[in-house]
Every structure is written in structure tokens, then in C-alpha cells.
C-alpha positions in Angstrom: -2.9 152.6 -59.4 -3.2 156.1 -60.3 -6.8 156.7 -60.2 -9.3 158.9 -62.5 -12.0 157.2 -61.5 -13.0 155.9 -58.0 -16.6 154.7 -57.5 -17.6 153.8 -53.7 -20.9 152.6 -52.6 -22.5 153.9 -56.0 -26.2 153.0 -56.3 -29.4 154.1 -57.9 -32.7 153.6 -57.2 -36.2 154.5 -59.1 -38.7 154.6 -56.9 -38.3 150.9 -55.3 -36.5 149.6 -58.1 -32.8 149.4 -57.5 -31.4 149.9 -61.3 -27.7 149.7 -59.9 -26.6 148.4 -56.6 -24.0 149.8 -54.2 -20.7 149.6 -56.6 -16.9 149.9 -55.7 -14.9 150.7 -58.9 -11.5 152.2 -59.7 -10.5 152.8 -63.1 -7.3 154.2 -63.2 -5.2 156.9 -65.1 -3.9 155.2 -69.0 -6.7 152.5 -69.3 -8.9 152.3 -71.6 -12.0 150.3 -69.6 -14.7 148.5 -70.9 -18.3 148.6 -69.0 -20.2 145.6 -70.4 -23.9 144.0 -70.2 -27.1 142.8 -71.3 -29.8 145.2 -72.0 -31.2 146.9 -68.6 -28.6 145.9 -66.9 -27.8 149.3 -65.3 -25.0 150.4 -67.8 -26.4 154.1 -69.1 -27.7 154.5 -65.3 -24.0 154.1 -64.1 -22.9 156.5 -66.8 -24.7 159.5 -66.2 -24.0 159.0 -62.3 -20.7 159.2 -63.4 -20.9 162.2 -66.0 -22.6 164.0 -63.6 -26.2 163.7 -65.6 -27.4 162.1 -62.5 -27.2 162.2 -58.6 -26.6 158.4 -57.3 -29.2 157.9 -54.6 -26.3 157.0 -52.5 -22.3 156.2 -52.5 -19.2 158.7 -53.4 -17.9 159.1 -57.0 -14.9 160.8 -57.9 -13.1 162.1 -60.9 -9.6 163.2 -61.4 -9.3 163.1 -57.4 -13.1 165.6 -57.3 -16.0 164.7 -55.8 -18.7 164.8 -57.9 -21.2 165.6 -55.5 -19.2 168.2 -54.0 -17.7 170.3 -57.1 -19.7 169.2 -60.0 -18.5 172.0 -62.2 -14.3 171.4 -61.8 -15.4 167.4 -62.4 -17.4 167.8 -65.7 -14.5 170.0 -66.9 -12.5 166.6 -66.6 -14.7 165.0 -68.8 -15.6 164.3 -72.4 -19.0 162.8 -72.8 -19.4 160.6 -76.7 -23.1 159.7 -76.3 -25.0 156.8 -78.7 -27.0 159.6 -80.4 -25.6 163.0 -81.3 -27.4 165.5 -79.8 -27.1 168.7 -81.5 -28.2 172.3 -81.9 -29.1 171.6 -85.5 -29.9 175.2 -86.8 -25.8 176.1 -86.0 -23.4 175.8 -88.3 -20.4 172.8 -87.2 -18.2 175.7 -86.2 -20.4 177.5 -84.7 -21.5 174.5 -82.3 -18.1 173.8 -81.6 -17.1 177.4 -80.6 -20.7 177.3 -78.3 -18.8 173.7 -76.4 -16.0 175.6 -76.0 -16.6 178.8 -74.4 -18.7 176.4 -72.3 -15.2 174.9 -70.8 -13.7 178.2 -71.3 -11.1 177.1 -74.5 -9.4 180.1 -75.0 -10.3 181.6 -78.7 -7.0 181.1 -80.5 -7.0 177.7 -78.4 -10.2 176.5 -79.9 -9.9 177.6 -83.6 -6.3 175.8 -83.5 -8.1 172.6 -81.8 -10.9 172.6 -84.1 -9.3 172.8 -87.4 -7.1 169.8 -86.1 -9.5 167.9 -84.8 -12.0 168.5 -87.9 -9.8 167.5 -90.5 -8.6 164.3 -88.7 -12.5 163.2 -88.3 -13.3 164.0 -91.9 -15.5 167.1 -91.2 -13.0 169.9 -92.1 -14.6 170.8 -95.5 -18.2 171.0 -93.4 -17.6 173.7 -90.9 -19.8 176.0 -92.0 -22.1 173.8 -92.6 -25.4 173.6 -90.8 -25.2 170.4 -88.9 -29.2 169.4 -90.0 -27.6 169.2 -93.3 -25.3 166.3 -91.6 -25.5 162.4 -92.3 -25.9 160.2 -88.8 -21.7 159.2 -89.4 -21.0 163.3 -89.8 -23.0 164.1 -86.6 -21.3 161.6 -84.6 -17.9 162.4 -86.0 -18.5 166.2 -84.6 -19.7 164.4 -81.4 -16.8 163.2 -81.1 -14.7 166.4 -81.9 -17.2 168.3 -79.6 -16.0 166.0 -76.9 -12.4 166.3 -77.4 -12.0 170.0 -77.5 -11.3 170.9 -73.7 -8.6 168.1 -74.1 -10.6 166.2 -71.2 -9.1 163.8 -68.8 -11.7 161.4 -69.3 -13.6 160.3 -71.9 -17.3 158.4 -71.2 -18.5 157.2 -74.4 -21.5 155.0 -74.8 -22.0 152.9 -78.0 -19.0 155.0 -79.9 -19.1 153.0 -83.3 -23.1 153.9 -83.9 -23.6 155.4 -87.3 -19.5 155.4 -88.0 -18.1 153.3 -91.4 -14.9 151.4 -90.9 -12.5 154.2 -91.5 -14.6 156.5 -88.1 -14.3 153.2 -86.3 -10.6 152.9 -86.8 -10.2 156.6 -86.1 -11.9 156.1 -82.7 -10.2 153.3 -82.0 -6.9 155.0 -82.9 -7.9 158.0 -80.4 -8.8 155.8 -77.6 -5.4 154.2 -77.4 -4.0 157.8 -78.1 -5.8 159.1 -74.7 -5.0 156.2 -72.6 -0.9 156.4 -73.9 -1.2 160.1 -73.1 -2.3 159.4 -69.5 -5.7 159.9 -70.1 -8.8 157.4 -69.4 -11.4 155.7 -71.6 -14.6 154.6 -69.5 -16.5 152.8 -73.1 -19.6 151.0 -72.7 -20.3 148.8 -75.9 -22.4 146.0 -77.1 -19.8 145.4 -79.4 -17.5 142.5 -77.7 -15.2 142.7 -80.6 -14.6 146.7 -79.6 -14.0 145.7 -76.4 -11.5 142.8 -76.6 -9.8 145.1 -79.2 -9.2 147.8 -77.2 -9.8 147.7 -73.4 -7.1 147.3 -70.6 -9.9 145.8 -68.3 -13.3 144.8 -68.5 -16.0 145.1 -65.8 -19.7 143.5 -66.4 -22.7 144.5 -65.0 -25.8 142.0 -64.7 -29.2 143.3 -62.8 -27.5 146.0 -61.6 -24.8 144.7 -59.8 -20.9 144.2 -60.7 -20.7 140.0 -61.9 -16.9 140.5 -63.2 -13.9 142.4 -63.4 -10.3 142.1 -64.8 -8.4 142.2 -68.0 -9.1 139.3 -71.0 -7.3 136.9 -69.3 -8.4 136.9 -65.6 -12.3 137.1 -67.0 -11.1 133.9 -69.0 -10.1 132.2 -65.6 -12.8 133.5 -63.6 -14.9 132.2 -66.7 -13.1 128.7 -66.9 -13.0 128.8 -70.1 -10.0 130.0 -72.9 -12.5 131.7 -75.2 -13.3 135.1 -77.1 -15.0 137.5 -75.0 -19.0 136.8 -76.5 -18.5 133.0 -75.1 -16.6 134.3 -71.5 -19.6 137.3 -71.5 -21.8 134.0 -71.2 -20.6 132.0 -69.3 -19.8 134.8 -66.5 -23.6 135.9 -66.8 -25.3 132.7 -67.4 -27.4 134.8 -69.7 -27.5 132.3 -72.9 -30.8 133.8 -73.9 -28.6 136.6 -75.2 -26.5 134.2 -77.0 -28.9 134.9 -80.5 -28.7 138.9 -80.0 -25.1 138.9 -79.8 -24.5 136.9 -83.0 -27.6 138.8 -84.6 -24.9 141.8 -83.0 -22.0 140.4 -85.1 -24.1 139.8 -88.2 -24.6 143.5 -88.5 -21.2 144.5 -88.0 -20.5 142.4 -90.9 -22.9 143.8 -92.8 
């Protein structure tokens, strides 16, 4: 495997609480990977160690071949980070917040206004450019989130809860532009509570319990490990014996229905 993403030994600890345990993981270049598990299990810990938000207390992490710890700069110019809530410099226009992102990855000028006008008008925000983004909806914030992230044409793309605040069409478009990195050689690292996001689109699927990795593998080998020829919620169960999250999950799907 062609790796983007080699994690050796990662941990975290707070104090004397260990939030994420020593972790091996290779993700590797064309896969869109899923990071699954129940609430405090250590998933947004392992993501900012990752993005480079956060030192691990111990263990190697690389991206795109860098170490992290080493040349944090040249690795965070690998990466696009999609967080669950857009956080924006509201008093800018769209543009404006979009040119700021790029000069910060050095996109040249014609580069970026090219980029931009693409990337606006296939997320729906082309007419709101000069717009000031306080003016924005939650769906229009997280739609220039996503164009934000996408800009520097990263390697990798971390996104955490991508389909918050998005209506059916946004979620197809992400979906669409997930496949479109991992075909193009890029990576997708996607941590969801969404199951039916996952199953949909991931190559492979690790989940994390307590801080510590409980599975790994693509649909089918979770299914064996599981024993059980299921849909991911009941093979997410079984795997972390967690049926007290059996209720949140549906309570999960009901929304999505909504």
C-alpha cells in the first residue's frame, strides 16, 4: 500500500487520562477511510493529532511520507481540514475568506480566482461571493467550508461530521467529491456518526472504543470479525458490545429521515 497516512505508537494523554492509546494505523493513497465510534471514544482527539491541531503525547505520525512532528508546515500543506462547525471570519466577504486560505497555502492569484469560481459554483455558493459570510445560513457556511478546504488541491482530506447542516443535494455533492479525491489518488480520513455515510462510501473502516482501536477492515472483513452478515449499525454493535448506543443510533437514523 501506498501510504498517506502512517500512524505509529500514536497516543494522548490528559493529565492521567489516556483519551487514545498507543495506535498503529496506515491509511493509504485512493481510500476513502472511515474512523468510527461512540461518543468519547477518542475520535476528534485522533483527528487533531493527525491535522496537526495537537502534539500526541507520544508515537510517530506521518502524512504524505512527513513527519508531523518534524515539519509541521510541509505536512499541513498536505491537508484539507472539513470540521463539524464552520469556523469563520464572519465580517469577510466569501471571497475575501477564500483569498485569506489561500495566500495561507500560497495559491498562486490567477490559481485561486480560477479554483474558486469552480469550486463555488459546484457547491451552490457562486452567486454569494461577495457576500459577507454572517449573512450565511449553517448549509452555506459549511458549503464554503468545504470549498475553503479544497482550494490548495490537498492530498488529504480530514473531515469530521461532513453532512452537518448540508440538505440532500450538499450531501450528494460531498459524497460525489470524496469518491472524486480517492479516484484521483487522493485520501479521505471521515469520521461520522452517520453508519449509512460510512458503508456508502468508505474503502475501510476502523473503530475506536475507549480509546483504543476494537476493528479494522473493509465491510466485509468487519462482518466476519463481527460474525454476523449485517448492515454496519448492527456489526458497529456487535464489534463494540456497546448496545446502550443501540437507541442513539436509531434516534441517529430518525433524524436523517427527517
Amino acid at each position: 500500500m501506498d501510504a498517506m497516512i502512517v500512524m505509529r505508537g500514536a497516543s494522548k494523554l490528559y493529565g492521567e487520562f489516556q483519551a487514545v492509546h498507543p495506535l498503529d494505523l496506515t491509511v493509504g493513497r485512493g481510500e476513502v477511510f472511515g474512523f468510527l465510534g461512540p461518543n468519547g471514544a477518542g475520535k476528534t482527539t485522533t483527528i487533531k493529532m493527525l491535522g496537526g491541531i495537537m502534539r500526541p503525547s507520544a508515537g510517530q505520525i506521518t502524512v504524505a511520507g512527513i513527519d508531523m512532528m518534524a515539519d509541521p508546515v510541509s505536512a499541513k500543506q498536505r491537508i484539507g481540514y472539513i470540521p463539524d462547525r464552520p469556523y469563520l471570519y464572519e465580517k469577510l466577504t466569501a471571497f475575501e475568506f477564500l483569498r485569506f486560505i489561500a495566500g495561507v497555502f500560497d495559491v498562486p492569484k490567477d490559481t485561486f480566482e480560477k479554483r474558486a469560481a469552480v469550486l463555488a459554483e459546484r457547491f451552490g455558493i457562486g452567486n454569494w461571493m461577495d457576500a459577507l459570510i454572517e449573512g450565511f445560513s449553517h448549509g452555506m457556511k459549511q458549503r464554503l467550508v468545504l470549498v475553503a478546504a479544497l482550494i490548495h488541491q490537498p492530498e488529504l482530506i480530514i473531515v469530521d461530521e461532513p453532512m452537518v447542516g448540508l440538505d440532500p443535494k450538499g450531501a450528494r455533492l460531498v459524497k460525489n467529491m470524496f469518491r472524486e479525491q480517492a479516484a484521483g489518488g487522493g485520501t479521505v480520513f471521515l469520521s461520522t456518526h452517520s453508519l449509512e455515510v460510512a458503508e456508502e462510501v468508505c474503502d475501510r473502516i476502523a473503530i475506536i472504543q475507549d480509546g483504543r482501536l476494537r476493528a479494522l477492515g473493509t465491510m466485509a472483513e468487519l462482518r466476519r470479525q463481527a460474525g454476523a452478515e449485517a448492515d454496519l449499525e448492527t456489526v458497529f454493535l456487535s464489534l463494540t458490545g456497546d448496545v446502550d448506543h443501540q437507541e442513539a443510533i436509531r434516534g441517529l437514523k430518525e433524524k436523517e429521515g427527517d
